[in-house]
N, C-alpha and C positions, 0 to 999 in steps of 0.2 A: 933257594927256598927249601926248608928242612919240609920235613914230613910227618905225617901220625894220624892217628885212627881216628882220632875224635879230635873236634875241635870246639870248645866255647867260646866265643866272644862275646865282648864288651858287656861281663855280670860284674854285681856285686859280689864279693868274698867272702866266706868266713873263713879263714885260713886255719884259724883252733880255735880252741875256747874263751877265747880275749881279743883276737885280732879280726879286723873286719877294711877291705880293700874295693876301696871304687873303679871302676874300669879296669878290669883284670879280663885276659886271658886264659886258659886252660888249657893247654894241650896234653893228650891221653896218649900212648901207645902201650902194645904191650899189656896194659890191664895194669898200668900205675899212670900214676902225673908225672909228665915229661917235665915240663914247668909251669909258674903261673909266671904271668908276665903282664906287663900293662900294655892295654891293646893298641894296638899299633906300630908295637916297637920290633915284631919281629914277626915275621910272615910265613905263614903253614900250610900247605897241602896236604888237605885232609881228607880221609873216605869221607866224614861225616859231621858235618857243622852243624851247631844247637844255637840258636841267638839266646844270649844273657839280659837281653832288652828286659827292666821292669822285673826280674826276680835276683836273688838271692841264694850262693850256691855254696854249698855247708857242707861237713863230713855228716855220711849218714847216721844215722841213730841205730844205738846197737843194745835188743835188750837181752838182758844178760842174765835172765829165767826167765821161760815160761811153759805152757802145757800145753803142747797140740792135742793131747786125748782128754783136754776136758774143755775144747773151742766149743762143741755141741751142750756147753753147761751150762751157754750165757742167758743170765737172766735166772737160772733156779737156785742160786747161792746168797745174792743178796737177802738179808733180814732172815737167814736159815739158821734153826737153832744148833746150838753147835752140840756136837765136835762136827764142823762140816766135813772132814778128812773123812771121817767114819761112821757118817750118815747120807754124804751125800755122792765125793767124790771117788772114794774107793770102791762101793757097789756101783755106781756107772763106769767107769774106768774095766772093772771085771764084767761087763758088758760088751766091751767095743770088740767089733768085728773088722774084716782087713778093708769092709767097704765104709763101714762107718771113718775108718783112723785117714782115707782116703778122702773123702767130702772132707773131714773136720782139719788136714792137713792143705787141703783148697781155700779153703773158708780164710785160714790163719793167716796164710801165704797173703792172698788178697787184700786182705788187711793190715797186715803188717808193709805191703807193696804202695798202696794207696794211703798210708799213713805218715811214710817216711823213713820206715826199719830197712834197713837194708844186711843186717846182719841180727842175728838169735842165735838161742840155748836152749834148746829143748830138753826138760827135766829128767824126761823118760818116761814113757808108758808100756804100752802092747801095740802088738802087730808095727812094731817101727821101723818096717822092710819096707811096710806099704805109704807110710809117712815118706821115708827116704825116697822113695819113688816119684813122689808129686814132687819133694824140694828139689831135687835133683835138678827138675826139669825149669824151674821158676828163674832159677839163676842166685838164688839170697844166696848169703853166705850162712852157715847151716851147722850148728853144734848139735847132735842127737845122742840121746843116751836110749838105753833099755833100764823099765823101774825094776832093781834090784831090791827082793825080801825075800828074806826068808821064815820069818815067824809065823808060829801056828797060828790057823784059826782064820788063815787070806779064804776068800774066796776059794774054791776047787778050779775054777777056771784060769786062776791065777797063782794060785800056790804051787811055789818048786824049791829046793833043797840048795844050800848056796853053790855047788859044784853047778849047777843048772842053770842058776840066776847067774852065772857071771857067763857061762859058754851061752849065752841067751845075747851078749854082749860081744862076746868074741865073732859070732855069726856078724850080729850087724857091723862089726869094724873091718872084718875082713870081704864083706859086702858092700861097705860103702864109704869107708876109710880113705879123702882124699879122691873123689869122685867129683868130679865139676867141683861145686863150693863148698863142701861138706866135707867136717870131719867130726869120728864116732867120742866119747869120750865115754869113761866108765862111771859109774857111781853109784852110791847106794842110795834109795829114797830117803830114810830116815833112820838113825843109830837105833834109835829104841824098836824098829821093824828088820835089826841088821844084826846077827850072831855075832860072835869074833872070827869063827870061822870065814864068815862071808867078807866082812871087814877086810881082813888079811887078803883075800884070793885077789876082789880085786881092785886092790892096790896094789899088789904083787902083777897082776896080768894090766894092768895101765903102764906100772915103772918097765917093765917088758919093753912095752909098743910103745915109750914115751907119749905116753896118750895123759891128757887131764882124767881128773874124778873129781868128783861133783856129789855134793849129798847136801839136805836141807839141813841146816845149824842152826840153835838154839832159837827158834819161832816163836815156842810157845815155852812160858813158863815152865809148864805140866810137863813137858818133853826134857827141858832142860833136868827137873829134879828126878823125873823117869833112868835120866843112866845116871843120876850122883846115887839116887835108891841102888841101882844093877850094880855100878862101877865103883861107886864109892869116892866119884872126882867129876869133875864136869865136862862136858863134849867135847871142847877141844883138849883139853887135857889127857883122854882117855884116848885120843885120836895120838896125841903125839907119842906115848906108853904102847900105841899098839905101830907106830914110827910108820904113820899115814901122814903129816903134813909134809908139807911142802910148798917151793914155788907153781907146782902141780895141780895144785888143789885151791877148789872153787867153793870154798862155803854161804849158799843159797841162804840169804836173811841175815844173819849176824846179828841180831839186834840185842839179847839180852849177854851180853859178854863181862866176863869177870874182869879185875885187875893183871891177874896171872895168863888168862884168855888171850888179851887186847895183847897181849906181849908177846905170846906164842905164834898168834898172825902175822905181827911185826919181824919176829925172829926168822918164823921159816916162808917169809915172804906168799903168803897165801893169798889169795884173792876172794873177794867176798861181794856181794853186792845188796840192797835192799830192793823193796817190790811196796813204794809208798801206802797205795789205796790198799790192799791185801793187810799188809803189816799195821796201819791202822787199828785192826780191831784186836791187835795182839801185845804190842811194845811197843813205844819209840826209844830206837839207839841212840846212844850217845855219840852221832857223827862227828859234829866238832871237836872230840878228844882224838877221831881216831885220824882224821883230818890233821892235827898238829905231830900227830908220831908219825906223817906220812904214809896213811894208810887212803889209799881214795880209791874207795866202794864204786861199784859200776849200780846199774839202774835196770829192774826187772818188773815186767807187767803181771807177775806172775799166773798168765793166760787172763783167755777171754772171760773166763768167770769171773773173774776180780776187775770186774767195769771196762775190760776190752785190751786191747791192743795199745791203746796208743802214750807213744815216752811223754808226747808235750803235757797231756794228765798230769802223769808220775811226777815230772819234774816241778809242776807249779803245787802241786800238792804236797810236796816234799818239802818243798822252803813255806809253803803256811806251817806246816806241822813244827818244821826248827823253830820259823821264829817263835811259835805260841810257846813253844816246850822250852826252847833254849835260850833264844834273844830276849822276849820277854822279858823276865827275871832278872837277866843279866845286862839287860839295857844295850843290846846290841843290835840292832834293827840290821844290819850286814852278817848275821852269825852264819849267813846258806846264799854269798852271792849269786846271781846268774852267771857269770865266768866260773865260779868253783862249781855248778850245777852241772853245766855244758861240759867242762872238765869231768863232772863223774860217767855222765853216759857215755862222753867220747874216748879218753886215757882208761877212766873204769871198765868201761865197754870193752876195750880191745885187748885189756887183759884179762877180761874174763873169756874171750875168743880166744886166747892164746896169738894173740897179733901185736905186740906190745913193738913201737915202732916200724909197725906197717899198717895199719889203720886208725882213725880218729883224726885225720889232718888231712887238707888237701895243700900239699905238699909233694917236690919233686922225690920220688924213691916210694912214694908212699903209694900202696896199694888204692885205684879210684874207685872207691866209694863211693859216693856223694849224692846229694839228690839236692833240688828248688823249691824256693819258697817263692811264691805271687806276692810281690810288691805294692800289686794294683790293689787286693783284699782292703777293702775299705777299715776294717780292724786294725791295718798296719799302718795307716797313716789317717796324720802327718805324725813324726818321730822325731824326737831329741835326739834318741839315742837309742840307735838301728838294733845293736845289740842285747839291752835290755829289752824294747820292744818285740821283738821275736821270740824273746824268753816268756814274756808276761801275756802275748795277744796271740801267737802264732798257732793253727792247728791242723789236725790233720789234713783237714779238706783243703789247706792252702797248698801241699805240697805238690807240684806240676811236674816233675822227670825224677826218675831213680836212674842211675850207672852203679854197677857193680863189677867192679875187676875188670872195668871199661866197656862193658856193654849195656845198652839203655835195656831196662827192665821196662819203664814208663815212661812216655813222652808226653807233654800237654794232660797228662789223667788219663791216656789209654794206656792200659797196660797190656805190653807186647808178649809176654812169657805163658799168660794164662788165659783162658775163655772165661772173661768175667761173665758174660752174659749165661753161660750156661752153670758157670758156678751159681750164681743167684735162684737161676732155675731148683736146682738141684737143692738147694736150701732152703727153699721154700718148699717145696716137694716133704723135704725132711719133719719140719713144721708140721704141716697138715696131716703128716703119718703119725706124728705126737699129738696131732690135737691139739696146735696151738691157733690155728690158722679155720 
């Protein structure tokens, strides 16, 4: 009788983004999948047995932006006149304190635990010592940046010079760099809020520490024609002239991209993802061209201000949005399958983690991820076709256990890593000191 840490029996599978196995096995050791195996065929002594009875057990979901210092935003963003960046989210953001960035990094944890994320990217904000501190403990898997700018006219609470904004970065890599499930990545917020000088440093202090960087790309129009105005050529263009791309680099949004752009991503193997409900009010990309040159974007909630945490949203909102924009017109009701969807959060996802063949599959070699879907949810049945269906009806509230790197985060909906009940407290607390409550 072989041996390992964990054991699942007799679940349903979803082994990737297309394949789905009845009476499967799971064994864990070590903090990967030993194998899946059909139950019965091979016998395990385990610390720890989960019954697969009635759910459904998937690679986790992995979102690939979002903003722990603007979790405390939820609800003041929708129908806000814009520029939201520079009305609403940059003067709170130059507000947060190391106990605020502390609640808002509980809050996020909690919900992204109970939703189904078991791995994030966190954009970059302030005080991300004290961010790092809560994920640390939760067990996610944990991408943190510090918001790198330099341009006149931030905030005083937040304004620093690029030598500053990047050692602002090197503290927290060398703080928390490979720490339980975290690791630091560099980045700048935004080119048009970024020097050349800052640009340069760090991508220069990333290629260093083989660390990713991370900046928002081409969001908004206004942005986009902002450095053709400065640079005289477009973001990624300007990005490659200053010999910042790379397989390295994670461009946040993508949506409005040139001919010469889409090629440049292609060439220096970049990673990109979109943030559905967020992007929305800005552009839709042309994902099906970028889909056919083998480009496949991962999937971002772009925080709780942009209607919460949760991917199953993004995802069903993503494929309304293709087919009205893309299928429509072109008479293809298939232009944004659920298999190519699942494929972008999960292969998307894990190379915006930097985990490209070790996450997004439950698979032998493959780092255990994974979290349950309830079968019983009257939403999920009865079903043609298990895998559609989970695409099209599945939600947060169905998800029942998280494993991450083979330890349970969540079991049945309690989740073991954190004090939900005193999170909630604390949150409500927070409320009634706002005046909302």
């Amino acid at each position: 009788m072989e041996t390992c840490n964990l054991l699942i029996k007799n679940a349903i599978v979803m082994t990737d983004y297309e394949t789905i196995q009845n009476g499967m096995d799971i064994a864990v050791a070590d903090g990967k999948v030993l194998e899946v195996v059909k139950t019965g065929s091979r016998e395990y002594q385990a610390d720890k047995v989960i019954s697969g009875e009635g759910k459904l057990f998937m690679p986790g979901l992995i979102d690939s932006h979002m903003h722990t210092g603007q979790q405390l935003l939820k609800g003041l963003v929708l129908d806000a006149k814009p520029i939201i960046w520079t009305r609403v989210m940059l003067p709170f953001e130059s507000t947060l304190t190391t106990e605020k960035m502390k609640l808002s990094a509980r809050v996020a944890a909690l919900e992204m635990i109970k939703s189904g994320t078991t791995a994030f990217i966190d954009a970059g904000s302030y005080h991300m010592d004290a961010a790092a501190e809560v994920y640390a403990k939760t067990g996610l898997r944990g991408r943190l940046s510090y918001s790198t700018m330099d341009e006149e006219g931030l905030p005083e609470s937040i304004a620093m010079d690029a030598k500053q904004a990047v050692q602002e970065t090197d503290s927290l890599y060398e703080n928390w760099n490979g720490k339980g499930n975290l690791k630091v990545y560099y980045s700048l917020r935004a080119l048009n809020s970024c020097s050349d000088e800052l640009t340069e440093l760090a991508a220069a202090h990333a290629k260093e520490r083989n660390a990713m960087l991370q900046a928002h790309m081409n969001e908004y129009q206004g942005e986009v024609d902002g450095i053709i105005k400065r640079e005289g050529m477009r973001p990624y263009e300007y990005l490659e002239k200053m010999d910042v791309l790379s397989s390295r680099f994670l461009g946040a949004h993508s949506l409005i991209l040139s001919e010469e752009e889409k090629v440049l991503i292609k060439e220096h193997g970049v990673k990109i993802c979109h943030c559905p409900f967020s992007n929305c009010g800005k552009a839709v990309p042309d994902t099906p061209d970028y889909v056919e040159r083998g480009i496949i974007p991962g999937f971002g909630t772009d925080g709780a201000a942009h209607g919460g945490l949760s991917l199953w949203n993004e995802m069903r909102i993503f494929r309304s949005l293709m087919n009205i924009y893309h299928g429509v017109p072109n008479r293809n009701p298939k232009v944004m399958p659920a298999e190519l969807l699942f494929r972008m959060v999960f292969e998307g996802g894990a190379a915006a983690i930097d985990e490209v063949g070790a996450c997004g599959r439950i698979e032998a070699g493959y780092k255990a991820d994974m979290i349950s879907v309830n079968l019983d949810a009257g939403r999920l049945i009865p079903s043609g076709n298990l895998l559609h269906t989970m695409f099209e009806c599945a939600e947060s509230g169905d998800v029942r256990d998280m494993i991450v790197g083979g330890e349970v985060l969540m079991e049945d909906r309690v989740v073991k890593t954190l004090d939900e009940e005193r999170i909630r407290f604390e949150a409500l607390e927070y409320m009634k000191k706002e005046g909302v409550l």
